[in-house]
C-alpha positions in Angstrom: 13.0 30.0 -34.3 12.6 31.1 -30.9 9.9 33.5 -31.3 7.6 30.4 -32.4 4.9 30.6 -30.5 4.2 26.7 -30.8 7.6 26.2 -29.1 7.5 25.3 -25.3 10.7 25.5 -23.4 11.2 24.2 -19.7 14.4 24.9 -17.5 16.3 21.4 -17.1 16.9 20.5 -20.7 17.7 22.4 -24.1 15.1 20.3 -26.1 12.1 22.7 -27.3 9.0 21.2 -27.0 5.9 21.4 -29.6 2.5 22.8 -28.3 0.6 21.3 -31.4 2.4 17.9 -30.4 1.2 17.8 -26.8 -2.4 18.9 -27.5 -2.8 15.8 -30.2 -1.2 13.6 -27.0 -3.8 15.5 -24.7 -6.6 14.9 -26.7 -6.5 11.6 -27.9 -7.2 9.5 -24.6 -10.3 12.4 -23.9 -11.9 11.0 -26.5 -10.9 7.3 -25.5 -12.1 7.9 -22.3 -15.2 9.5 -23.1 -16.4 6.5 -25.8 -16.4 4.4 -23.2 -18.9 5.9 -21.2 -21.2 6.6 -24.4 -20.8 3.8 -26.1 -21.5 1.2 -23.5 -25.3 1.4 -23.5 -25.3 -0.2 -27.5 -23.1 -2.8 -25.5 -25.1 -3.7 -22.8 -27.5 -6.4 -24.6 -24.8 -8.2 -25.9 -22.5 -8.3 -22.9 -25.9 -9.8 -20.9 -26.0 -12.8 -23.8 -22.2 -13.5 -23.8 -21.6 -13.7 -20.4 -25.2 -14.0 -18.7 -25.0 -11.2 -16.6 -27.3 -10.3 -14.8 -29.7 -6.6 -14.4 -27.5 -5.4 -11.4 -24.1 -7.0 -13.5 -25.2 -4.4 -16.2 -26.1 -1.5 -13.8 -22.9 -1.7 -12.8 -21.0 -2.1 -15.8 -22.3 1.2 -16.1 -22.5 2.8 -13.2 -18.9 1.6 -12.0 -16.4 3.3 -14.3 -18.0 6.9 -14.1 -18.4 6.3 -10.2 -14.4 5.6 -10.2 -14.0 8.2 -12.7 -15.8 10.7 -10.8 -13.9 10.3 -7.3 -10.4 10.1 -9.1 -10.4 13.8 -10.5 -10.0 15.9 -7.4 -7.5 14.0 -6.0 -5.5 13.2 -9.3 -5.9 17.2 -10.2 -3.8 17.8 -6.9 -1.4 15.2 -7.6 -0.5 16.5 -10.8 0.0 20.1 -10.1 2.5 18.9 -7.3 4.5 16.2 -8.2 4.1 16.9 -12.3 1.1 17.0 -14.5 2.9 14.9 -17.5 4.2 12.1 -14.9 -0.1 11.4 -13.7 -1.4 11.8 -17.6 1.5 8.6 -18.6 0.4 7.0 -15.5 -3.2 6.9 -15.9 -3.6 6.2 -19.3 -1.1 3.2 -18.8 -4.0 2.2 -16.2 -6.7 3.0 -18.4 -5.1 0.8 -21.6 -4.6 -2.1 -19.3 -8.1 -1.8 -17.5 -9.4 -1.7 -21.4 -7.9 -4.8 -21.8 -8.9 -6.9 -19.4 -12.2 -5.2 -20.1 -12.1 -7.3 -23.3 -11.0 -10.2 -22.2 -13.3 -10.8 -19.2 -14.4 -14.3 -18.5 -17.6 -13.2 -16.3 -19.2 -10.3 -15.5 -17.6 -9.9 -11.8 -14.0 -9.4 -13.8 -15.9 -7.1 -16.3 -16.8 -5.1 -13.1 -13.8 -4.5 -11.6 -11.8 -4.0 -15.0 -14.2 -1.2 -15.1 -13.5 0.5 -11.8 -9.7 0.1 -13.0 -10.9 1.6 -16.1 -12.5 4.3 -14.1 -9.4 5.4 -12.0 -7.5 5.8 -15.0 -9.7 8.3 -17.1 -10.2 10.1 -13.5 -6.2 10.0 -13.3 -5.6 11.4 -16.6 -8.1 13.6 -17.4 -7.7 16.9 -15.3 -4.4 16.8 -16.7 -5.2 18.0 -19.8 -7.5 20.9 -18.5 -4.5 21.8 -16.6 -1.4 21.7 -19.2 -4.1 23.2 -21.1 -3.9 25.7 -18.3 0.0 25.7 -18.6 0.7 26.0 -21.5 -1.6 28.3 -23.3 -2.8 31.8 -22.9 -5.3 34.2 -24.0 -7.1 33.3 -27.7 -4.7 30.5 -28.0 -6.4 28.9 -24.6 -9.5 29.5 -26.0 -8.8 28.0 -29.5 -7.0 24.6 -27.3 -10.3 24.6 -25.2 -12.8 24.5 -28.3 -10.5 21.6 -29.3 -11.2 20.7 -26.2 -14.8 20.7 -26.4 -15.5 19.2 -30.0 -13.1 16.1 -29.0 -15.8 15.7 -25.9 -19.2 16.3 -28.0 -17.7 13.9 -31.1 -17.1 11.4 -28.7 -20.1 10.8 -26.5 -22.1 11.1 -29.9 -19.8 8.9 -32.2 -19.5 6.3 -29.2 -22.9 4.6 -30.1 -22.0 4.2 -33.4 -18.5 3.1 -33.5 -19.7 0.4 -30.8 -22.7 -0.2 -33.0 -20.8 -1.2 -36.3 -18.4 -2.9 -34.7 -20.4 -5.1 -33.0 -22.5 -5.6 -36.1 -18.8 -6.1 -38.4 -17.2 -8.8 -35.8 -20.3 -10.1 -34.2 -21.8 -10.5 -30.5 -19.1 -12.4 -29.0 -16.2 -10.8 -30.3 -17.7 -7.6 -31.1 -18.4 -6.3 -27.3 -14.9 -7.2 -26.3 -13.5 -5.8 -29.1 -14.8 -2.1 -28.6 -13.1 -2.4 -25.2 -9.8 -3.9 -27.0 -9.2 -1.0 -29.4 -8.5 1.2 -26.6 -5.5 -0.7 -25.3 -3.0 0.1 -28.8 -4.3 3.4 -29.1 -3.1 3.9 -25.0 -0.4 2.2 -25.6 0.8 5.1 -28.3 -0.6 8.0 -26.3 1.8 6.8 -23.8 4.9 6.9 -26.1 3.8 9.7 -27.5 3.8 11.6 -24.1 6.9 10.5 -22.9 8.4 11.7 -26.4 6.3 14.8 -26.5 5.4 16.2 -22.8 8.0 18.8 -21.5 7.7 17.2 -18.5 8.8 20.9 -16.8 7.6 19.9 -13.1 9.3 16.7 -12.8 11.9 18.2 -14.5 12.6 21.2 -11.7 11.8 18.5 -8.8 14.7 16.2 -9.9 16.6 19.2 -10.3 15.9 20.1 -6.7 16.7 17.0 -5.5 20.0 16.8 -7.1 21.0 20.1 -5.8 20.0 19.0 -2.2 22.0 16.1 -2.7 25.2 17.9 -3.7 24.5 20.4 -0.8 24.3 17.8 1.6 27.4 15.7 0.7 29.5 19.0 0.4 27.8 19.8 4.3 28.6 16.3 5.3 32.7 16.1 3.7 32.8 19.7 6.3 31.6 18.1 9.1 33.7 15.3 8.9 36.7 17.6 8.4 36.1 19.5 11.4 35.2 16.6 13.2 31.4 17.4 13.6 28.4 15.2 13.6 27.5 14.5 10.0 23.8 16.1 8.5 21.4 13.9 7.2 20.6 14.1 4.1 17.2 16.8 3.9 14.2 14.9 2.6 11.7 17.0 0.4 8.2 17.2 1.8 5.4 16.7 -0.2 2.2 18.0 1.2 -0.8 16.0 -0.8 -3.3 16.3 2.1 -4.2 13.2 3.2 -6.9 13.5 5.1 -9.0 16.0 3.0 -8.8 13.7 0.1 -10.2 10.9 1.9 -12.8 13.2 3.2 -13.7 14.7 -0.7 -14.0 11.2 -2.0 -16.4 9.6 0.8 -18.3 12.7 0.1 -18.7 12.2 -3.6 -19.0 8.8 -3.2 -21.8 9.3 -1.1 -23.4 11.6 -3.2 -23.0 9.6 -6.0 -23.9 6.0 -5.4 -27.8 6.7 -4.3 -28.4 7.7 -7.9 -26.0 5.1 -9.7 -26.9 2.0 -7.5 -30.3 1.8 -9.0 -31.5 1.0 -5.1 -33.8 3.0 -2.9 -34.4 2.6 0.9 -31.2 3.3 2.8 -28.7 4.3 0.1 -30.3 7.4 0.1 -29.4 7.6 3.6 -26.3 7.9 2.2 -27.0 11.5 0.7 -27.4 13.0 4.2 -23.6 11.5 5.0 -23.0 12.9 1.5 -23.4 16.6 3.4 -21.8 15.9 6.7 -19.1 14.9 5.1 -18.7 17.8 2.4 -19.2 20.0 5.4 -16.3 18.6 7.1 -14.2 18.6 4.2 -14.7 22.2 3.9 -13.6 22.8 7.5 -10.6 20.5 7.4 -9.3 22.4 4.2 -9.9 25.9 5.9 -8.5 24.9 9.0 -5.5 23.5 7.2 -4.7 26.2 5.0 -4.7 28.3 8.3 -2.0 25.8 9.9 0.2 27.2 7.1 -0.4 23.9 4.7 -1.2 23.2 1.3 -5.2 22.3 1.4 -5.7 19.6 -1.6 -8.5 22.4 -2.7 -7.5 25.7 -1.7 -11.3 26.7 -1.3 -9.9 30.5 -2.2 -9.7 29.3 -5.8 -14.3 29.9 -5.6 -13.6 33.3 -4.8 -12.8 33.5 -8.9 -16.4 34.5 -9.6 -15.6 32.9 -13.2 -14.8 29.6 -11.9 -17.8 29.3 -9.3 -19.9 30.5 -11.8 -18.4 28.3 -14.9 -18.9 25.2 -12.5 -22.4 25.5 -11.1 -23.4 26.5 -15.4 -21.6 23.1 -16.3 -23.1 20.9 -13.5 -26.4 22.1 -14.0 -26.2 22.2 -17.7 -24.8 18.2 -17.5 -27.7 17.7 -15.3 -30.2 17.6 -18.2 -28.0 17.6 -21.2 -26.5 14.2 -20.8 -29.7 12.4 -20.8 -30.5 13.7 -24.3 -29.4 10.8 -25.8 -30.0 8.4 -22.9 -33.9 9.1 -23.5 -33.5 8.6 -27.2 -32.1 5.6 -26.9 -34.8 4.4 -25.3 -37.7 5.6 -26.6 -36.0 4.8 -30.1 -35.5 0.9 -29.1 -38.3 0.0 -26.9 -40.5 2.3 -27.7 -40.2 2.3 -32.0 -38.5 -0.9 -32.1 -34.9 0.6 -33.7 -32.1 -0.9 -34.1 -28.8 -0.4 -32.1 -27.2 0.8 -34.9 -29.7 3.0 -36.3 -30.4 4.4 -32.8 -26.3 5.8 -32.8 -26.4 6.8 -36.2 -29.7 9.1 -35.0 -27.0 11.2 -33.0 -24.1 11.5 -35.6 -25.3 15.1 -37.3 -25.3 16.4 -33.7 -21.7 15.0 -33.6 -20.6 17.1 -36.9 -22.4 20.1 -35.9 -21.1 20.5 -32.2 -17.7 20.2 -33.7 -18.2 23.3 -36.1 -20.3 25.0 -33.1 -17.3 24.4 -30.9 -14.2 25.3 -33.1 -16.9 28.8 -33.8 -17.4 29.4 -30.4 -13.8 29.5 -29.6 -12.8 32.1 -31.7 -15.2 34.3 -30.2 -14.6 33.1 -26.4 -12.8 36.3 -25.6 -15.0 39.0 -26.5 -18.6 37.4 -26.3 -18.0 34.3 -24.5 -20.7 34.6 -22.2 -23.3 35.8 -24.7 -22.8 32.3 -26.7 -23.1 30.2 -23.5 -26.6 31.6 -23.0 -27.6 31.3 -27.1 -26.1 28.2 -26.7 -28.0 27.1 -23.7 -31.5 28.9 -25.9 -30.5 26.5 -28.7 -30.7 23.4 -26.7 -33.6 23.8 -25.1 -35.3 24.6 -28.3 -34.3 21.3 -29.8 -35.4 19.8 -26.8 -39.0 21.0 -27.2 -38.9 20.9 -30.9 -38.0 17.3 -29.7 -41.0 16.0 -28.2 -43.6 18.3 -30.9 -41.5 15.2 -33.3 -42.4 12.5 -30.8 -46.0 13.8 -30.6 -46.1 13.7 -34.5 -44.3 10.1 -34.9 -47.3 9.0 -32.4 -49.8 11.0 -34.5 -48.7 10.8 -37.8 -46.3 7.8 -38.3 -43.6 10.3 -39.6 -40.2 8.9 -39.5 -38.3 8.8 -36.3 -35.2 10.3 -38.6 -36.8 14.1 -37.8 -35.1 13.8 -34.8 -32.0 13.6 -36.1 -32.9 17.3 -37.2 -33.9 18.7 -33.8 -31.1 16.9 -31.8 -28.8 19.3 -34.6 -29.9 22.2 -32.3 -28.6 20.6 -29.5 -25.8 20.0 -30.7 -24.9 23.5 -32.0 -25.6 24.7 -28.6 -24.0 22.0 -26.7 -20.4 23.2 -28.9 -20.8 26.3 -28.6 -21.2 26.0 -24.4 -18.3 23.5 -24.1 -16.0 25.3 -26.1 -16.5 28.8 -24.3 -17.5 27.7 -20.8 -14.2 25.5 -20.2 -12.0 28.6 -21.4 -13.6 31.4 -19.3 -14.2 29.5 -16.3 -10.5 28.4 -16.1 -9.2 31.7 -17.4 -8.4 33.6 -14.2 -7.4 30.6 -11.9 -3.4 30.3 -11.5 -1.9 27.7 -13.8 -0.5 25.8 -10.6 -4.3 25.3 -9.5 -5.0 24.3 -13.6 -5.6 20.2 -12.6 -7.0 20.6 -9.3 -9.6 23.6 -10.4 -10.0 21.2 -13.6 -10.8 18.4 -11.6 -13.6 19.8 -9.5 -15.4 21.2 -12.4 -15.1 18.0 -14.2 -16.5 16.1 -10.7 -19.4 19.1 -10.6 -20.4 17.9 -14.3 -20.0 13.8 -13.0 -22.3 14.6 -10.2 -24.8 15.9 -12.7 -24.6 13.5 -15.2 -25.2 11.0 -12.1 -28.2 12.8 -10.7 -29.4 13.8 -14.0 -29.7 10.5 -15.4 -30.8 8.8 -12.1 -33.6 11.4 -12.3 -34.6 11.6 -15.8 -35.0 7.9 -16.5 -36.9 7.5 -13.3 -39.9 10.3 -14.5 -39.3 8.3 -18.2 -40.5 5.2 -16.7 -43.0 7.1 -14.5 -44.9 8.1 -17.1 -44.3 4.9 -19.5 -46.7 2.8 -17.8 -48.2 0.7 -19.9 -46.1 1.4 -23.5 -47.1 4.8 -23.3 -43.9 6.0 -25.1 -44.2 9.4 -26.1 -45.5 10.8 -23.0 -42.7 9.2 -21.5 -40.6 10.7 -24.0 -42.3 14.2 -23.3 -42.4 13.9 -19.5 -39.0 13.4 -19.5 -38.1 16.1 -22.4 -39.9 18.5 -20.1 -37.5 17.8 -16.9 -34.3 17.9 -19.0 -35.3 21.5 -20.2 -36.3 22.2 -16.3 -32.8 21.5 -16.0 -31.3 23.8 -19.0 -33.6 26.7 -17.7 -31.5 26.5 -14.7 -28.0 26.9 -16.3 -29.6 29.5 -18.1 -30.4 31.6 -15.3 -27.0 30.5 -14.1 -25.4 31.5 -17.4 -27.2 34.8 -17.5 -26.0 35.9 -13.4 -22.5 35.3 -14.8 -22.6 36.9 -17.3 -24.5 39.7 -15.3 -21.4 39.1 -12.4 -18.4 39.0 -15.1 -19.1 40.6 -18.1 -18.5 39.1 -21.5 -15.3 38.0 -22.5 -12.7 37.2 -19.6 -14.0 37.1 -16.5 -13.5 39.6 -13.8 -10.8 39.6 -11.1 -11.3 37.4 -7.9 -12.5 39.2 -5.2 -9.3 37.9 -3.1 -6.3 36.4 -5.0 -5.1 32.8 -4.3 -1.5 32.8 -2.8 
């Protein structure tokens, strides 16, 4: 029995914990989480009849949960590996749940609007938690096995979102049907909660209570000597915690400054707010140097990008979200304004990419350790051939009048790819980084792919509409195929320097270790 290796043990307790029990936990509220970014957009027109919202209402609706979501990770990664990874993942999917609820039951669009941002916080909370117990608590091929989990929960998600929102709005109706894809979420928390609190080892809250009780008992037994010898008493020692104040403030006002520009849907001087963006990134980066050197705990210990593996993996994934998450974006578009689909018919056009990216993922991380790298770039070749293949189907529905269900065929190739690069990127980027910087290392990869997504989508939609113009769909279509794979070519060349840098399979030792 002891020499299971699904068994988890942690000093503080005699229980044995399950792995397989924690990664269904872990998983779970992933895929919650990510629904509710993808499956907002099928939303969207019903949410404007129900409660008159207006265009900026809706921008925000979705532009306010991933701009919450993407200044919580950092911070909350830090916070977990400190004061206990288990302890932030209960808390934020307790915040999440209730967020989804009021989310369902909003009255007006300003109380949809800030149940979002709630809503946002709480995915940002919980999420670099998983990377990191991920991190924790397995090693080698099982790691990679827990990160292609990993990866197929995130590509089923974002694909099935638009058609789980879809039927159930056509099921329950306009009215009820909006609030009640927000709704679900709230039960299903609800149970990931208990299920953690049963489940989780809980190891780091564990040994911190265990400290303090220790210190406790030390200090009463140095207090009942000092009163015996007639000495002044001891206070009690009080454990510091060293979060860094100063350089989280200065990491979120730097992604928030990046961010907005693109989300806000505003020109003029919000982009002003890009160059603030820089200063303050660069100021951040001296803080946290000049911190560590003051003998501190930096919130990002900036050593953890001398992993070659990690700096790599991260720039790969935020380029690679930089195009590939306005796939579907653009296809839901050009599907419903440009060919007149349906909401339902326009989710349902993703749902093969869905099945395939699961297989490609659960492939992919069998093969992580010996030819990771090698799949990231055929995975990455894969995608961008779907994407061209893509707009030659557009160019044929235009010519032709096939049927707009070819896509569903091209988008497939995506989706193999966009498995296969999940699945092995997230293990070998993370494989070398010391478990105690798991969250923290996990939530700036996960902010490098929110800044993408922002920038991407900002970006792509605008040279969609560019090239619109007067219902000029397909060029649209094309104009903006052509930047996404711009993009891809990118995280190519990135993919094939790190693999050039690190080899294939795990990545190559840091060129100075992280204390």
């Amino acid at each position: 029995m002891s020499d299971d290796p699904d068994l988890i043990r942690v000093e503080g307790t005699d229980r044995v914990f399950r792995r397989s029990r924690v990664l269904v936990v872990l998983l779970i509220p992933i895929a919650m989480a990510l629904v509710a970014v993808s499956s907002i957009n099928v939303a969207l027109p019903t949410i404007s009849q129900t409660l008159d919202a207006t265009d900026s209402d809706l921008q925000w609706v979705l532009s306010g949960y991933a701009l919450t979501f993407g200044i919580s990770l950092v911070p909350s990664g830090r916070a977990g590996d400190v004061l206990g990874r288990g302890r932030f993942f209960v808390l934020g999917l307790l915040v999440f749940s209730l967020a989804s609820l009021a989310c369902g039951l909003a009255p007006n669009a300003e109380f949809l609007n800030v149940s979002r941002f709630v809503q946002g916080v709480g995915a940002g909370m919980y999420n670099p938690q998983t990377m990191g117990m991920i991190q924790q608590y397995w090693h080698g091929l099982e790691r990679a096995k827990a990160f292609a989990l990993f990866g197929l929960v995130v590509a089923f998600s974002v694909a099935v979102g638009p058609v789980l929102a879809g039927s159930i709005i056509q099921t329950f109706g306009p009215e009820i049907g909006w609030r009640a894809t927000f709704v679900i979420n709230f039960p299903f928390g609800l149970l990931g909660c208990f299920l953690a609190l049963r489940w989780f080892p809980f190891g780091k809250e564990r040994a911190r209570r265990a400290a303090k009780r220790a210190a406790k008992r030390a200090a009463r037994t140095a207090r009942a000597d000092a009163a015996a010898g007639g000495a002044v008493v001891p206070a009690l020692p009080r454990e510091r915690v060293d979060l860094d104040p100063v350089g989280t403030v200065l990491l979120v006002l730097a992604v928030l400054c990046v961010m907005l520009p693109f989300m806000s849907g505003r020109g003029g001087a919000a982009w002003l707010l890009l160059a603030a963006g820089a200063v303050l990134v660069a100021a951040w980066v001296l803080w946290e140097r000049r911190y560590k050197a003051r003998g501190r705990a930096p919130m990002v210990d900036l050593a953890l990008f001398s992993f070659a593996s990690f700096s790599n993996g991260t720039a790969v994934a935020g380029t690679f979200f930089l195009g590939s998450t306005s796939i579907f974006v653009v296809v839901a578009l050009y599907m419903q304004n440009g060919l007149g689909a349906s909401a339902l018919e326009t989710g349902l056009i993703g749902l093969p990419n869905a099945i395939v990216s699961a297989f490609a993922s659960m492939w992919a991380g069998r093969r992580t350790m010996t030819s990771g790298r090698t799949i990231i770039i055929g995975a990455l070749a894969l995608v961008i051939a779907g994407v061209g293949l893509s707009v030659g189907v557009a160019v044929l529905i235009e010519q032709y009048g096939i049927s707009f269900w070819w896509l569903a065929l091209t988008l497939m190739l995506c989706g193999l790819g966009q498995g296969g690069l999940g699945a092995a990127n997230q293990t070998l980027s993370l494989e070398d980084v010391p478990t105690t910087y798991g969250g923290t290392a996990g939530g700036v990869k996960s902010t490098a792919e929110r800044i993408g997504t922002a920038v991407g989508n900002a970006m792509i939609t605008g040279v969609f509409f560019g090239f619109v113009g007067g219902g000029a769909w397909t060029t649209g279509f094309a104009a903006a195929y052509g930047a996404i794979a711009l993009c891809l070519l990118v995280a190519l060349l990135a993919a094939v320097h790190d693999r050039k840098v690190c080899g294939d399979g795990p990545p190559a030792p840091p060129r100075r270790a992280v204390p």
